[in-house]
C-alpha positions as CSV (number, residue, x, y, z in Angstrom):
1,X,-144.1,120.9,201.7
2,X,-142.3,123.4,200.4
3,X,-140.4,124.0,197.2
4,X,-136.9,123.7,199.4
5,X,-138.2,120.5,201.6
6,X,-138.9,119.0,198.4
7,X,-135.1,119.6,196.8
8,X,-133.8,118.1,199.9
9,X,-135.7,115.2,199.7
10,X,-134.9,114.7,196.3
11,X,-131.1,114.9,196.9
12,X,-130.9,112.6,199.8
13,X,-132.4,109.7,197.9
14,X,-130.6,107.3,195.7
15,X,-131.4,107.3,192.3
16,X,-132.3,103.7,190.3
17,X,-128.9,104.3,188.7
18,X,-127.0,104.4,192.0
19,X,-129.2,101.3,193.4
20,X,-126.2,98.3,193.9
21,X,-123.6,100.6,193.2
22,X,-120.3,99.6,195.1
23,X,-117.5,102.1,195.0
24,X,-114.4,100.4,193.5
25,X,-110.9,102.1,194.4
26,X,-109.4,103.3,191.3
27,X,-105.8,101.7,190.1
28,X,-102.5,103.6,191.9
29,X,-101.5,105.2,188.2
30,X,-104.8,106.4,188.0
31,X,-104.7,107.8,191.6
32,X,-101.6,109.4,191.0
33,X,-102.3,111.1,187.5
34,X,-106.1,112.6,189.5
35,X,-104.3,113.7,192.0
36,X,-101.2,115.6,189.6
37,X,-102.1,119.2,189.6
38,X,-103.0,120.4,186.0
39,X,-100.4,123.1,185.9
40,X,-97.3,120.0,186.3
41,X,-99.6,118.4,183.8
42,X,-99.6,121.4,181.3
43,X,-95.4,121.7,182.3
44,X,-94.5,118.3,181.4
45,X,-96.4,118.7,178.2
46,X,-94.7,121.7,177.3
47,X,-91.2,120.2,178.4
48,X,-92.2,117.4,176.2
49,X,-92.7,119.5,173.2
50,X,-89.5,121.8,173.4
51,X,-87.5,119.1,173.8
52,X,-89.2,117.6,169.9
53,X,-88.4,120.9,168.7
54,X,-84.8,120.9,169.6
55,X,-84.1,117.1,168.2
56,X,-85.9,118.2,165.2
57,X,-83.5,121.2,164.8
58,X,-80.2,119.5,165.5
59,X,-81.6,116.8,163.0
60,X,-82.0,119.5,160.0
61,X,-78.7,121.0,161.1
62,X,-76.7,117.9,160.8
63,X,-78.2,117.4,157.6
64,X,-77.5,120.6,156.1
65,X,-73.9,120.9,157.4
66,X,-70.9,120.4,155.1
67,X,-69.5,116.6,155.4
68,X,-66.5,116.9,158.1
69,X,-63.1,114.9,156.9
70,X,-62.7,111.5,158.6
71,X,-60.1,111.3,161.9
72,X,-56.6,112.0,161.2
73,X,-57.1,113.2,157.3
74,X,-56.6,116.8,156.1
75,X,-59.3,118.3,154.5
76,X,-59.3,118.0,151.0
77,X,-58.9,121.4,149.1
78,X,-60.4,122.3,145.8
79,X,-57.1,123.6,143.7
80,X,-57.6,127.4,142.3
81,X,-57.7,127.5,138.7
82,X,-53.9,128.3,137.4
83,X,-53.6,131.5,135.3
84,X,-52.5,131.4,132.1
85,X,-49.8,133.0,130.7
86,X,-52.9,136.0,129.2
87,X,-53.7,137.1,132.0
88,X,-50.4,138.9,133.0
89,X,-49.2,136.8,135.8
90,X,-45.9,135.7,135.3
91,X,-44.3,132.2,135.2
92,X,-41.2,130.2,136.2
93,X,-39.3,129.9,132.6
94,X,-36.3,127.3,132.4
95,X,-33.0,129.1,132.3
96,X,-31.9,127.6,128.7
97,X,-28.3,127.2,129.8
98,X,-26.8,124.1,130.4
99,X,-24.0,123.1,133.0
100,X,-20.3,124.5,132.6
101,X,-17.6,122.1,131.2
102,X,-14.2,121.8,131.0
103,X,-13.8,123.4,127.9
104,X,-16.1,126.2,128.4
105,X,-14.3,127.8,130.7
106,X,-11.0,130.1,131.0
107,X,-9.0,130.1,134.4
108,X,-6.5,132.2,135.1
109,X,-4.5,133.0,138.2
110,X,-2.7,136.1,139.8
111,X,1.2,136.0,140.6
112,X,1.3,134.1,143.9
113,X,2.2,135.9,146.8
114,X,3.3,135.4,150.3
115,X,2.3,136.4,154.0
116,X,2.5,135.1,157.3
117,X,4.1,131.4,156.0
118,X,1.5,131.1,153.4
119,X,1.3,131.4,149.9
120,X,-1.8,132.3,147.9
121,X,-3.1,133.4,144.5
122,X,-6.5,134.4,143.1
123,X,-8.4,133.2,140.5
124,X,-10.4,134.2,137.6
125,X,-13.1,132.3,135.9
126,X,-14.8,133.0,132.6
127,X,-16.5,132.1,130.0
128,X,-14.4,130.7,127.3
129,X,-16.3,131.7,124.3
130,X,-19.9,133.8,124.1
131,X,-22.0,130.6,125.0
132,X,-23.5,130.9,129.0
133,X,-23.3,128.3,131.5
134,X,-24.1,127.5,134.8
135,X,-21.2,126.4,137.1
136,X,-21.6,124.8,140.3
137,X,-21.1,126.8,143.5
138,X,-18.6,124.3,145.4
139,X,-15.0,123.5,143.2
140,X,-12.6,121.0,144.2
141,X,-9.2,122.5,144.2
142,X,-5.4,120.8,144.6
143,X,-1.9,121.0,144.8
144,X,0.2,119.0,142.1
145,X,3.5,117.9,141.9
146,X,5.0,118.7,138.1
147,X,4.2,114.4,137.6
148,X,0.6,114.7,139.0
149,X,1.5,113.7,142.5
150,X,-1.3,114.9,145.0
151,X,-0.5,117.6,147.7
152,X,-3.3,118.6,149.1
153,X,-6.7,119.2,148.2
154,X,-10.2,121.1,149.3
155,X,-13.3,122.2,148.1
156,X,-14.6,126.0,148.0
157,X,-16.5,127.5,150.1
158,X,-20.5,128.2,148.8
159,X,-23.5,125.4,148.9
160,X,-23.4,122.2,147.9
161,X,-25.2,121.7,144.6
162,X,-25.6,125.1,143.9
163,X,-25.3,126.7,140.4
164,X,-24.0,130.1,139.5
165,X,-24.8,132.2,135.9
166,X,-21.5,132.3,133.7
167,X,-21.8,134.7,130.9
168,X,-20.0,137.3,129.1
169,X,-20.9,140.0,131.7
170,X,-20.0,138.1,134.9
171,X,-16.9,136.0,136.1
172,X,-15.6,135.0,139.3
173,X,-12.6,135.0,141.9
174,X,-11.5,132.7,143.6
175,X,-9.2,132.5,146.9
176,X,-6.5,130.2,147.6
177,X,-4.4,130.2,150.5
178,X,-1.8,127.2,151.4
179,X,-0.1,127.1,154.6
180,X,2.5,124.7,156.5
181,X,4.2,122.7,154.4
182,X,6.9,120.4,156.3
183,X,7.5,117.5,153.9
184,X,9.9,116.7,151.0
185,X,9.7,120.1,148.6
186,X,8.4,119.1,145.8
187,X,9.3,119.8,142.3
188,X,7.0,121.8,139.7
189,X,4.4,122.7,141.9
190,X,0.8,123.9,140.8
191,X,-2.6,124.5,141.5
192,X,-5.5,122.7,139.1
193,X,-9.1,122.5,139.7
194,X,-12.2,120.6,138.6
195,X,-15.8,121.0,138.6
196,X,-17.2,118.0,139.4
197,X,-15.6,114.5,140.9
198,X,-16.2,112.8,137.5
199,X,-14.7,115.8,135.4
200,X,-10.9,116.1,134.4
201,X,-9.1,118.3,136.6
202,X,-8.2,122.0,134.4
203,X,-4.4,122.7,135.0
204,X,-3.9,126.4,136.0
205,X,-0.4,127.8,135.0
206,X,1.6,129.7,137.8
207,X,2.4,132.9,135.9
208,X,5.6,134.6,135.7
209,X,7.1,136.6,138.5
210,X,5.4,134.6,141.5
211,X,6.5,133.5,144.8
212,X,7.2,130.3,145.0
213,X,3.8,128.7,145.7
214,X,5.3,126.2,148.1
215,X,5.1,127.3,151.4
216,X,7.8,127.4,154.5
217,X,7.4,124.9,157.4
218,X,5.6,126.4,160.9
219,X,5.4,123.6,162.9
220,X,6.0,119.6,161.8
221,X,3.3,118.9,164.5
222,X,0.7,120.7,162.3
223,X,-0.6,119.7,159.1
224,X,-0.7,121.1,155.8
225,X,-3.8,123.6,155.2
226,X,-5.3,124.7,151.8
227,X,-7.8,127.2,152.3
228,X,-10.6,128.4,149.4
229,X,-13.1,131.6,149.7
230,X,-16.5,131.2,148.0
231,X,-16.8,131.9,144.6
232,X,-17.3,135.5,144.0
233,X,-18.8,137.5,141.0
234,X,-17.3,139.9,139.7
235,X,-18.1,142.2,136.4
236,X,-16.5,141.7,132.6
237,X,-13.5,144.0,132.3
């Protein structure tokens, strides 16, 4: 017998280990995971690890990311320090004046003149001694009979609540225009004005040579008109 008759012989019998041996079919998950090809088996692994990576990345990102401001609230800003009056920016300083009275103020009007059945008159507001004010940008103005009956009445022109610097160098003009008047005429006629609705009213004396301020009748259906310009600055003499 030879040396390859003897191999043969050798293979085709069972071995004491394989004596009783019945083949048992393996579970299906078993089955399955033999049968997978190692390269899917290597891809799912790899899959499996990227996908780690990337949770572990968001995770220290979201850590590490500024705290966002809850729904519907503004973020909250950190103030800049406010510099101080060293280190040469400039800051708001109150004026120092207080508002204009009565008292501190000299009102004078023009001769009143006529045009187109109107009569008007400017005038002039000052300061009535060296001390400044502030005086508001809207003045109530009327027409008075020589007994204090009312006319007519009207505010300036300008904004409401404004304030205007009164001082030595500066004073103002002021328009008045009054038109249409169709009633009884009334006796002593004049113009006064006040600076506020709590104030006393400031009589301004019509001045020699005028126009009568009353003026003629256009229409009965129309009513009376008094018509103010906004105050207007104009320099010290």
């Amino acid at each position: 017998m030879s040396h390859e008759d003897l191999e043969r012989r050798l293979r085709s019998e069972p071995s004491r280990h394989d004596s009783g041996y019945h083949a048992v079919p393996l579970p299906a998950s078993l089955v399955a995971r033999e049968r997978t090809p190692r390269v899917g088996r290597l891809a799912i692994l790899l899959t499996t690890v990227v996908a780690g990576a990337a949770t572990a990345m968001i995770v220290i990102a979201l850590l590490g990311a500024p705290a966002e401001s809850p729904v519907g609230q503004e973020p909250v800003a950190t103030p800049l320090p406010i510099a101080s009056p060293e280190s040469g920016v400039p800051s708001a300083t109150p004026s120092g004046t207080g508002a204009c009275a009565g008292p501190d103020l000299a009102v004078t009007a023009e001769r009143w003149g006529g045009a187109a059945g109107s009569r008007g008159t400017t005038l002039s507001i000052a300061p009535a001694g060296a001390q400044a004010c502030r005086l508001p940008a809207q003045l109530e103005v009327r027409m008075t009979t020589v007994d204090g009956g009312l006319l007519i009445s009207g505010l300036s022109s300008g904004p409401a609540g404004g304030m205007l610097p009164l001082d030595a160098e500066t004073r103002y003009a002021l328009g008045v225009a009054w038109s249409n008047w169709c009633g009884e005429r009334p006796d002593g006629a004049h113009l006064e004005l006040r600076l506020r609705p709590a104030d006393a009213w400031i009589a301004v004396e019509t001045p020699a040579g005028s126009t009568d301020p009353v003026p003629p009748c256009l229409g009965s259906g129309e009513p009376t008109s008094l018509s103010l310009t906004e105050l207007e600055a104009q320099p010290a003499p």
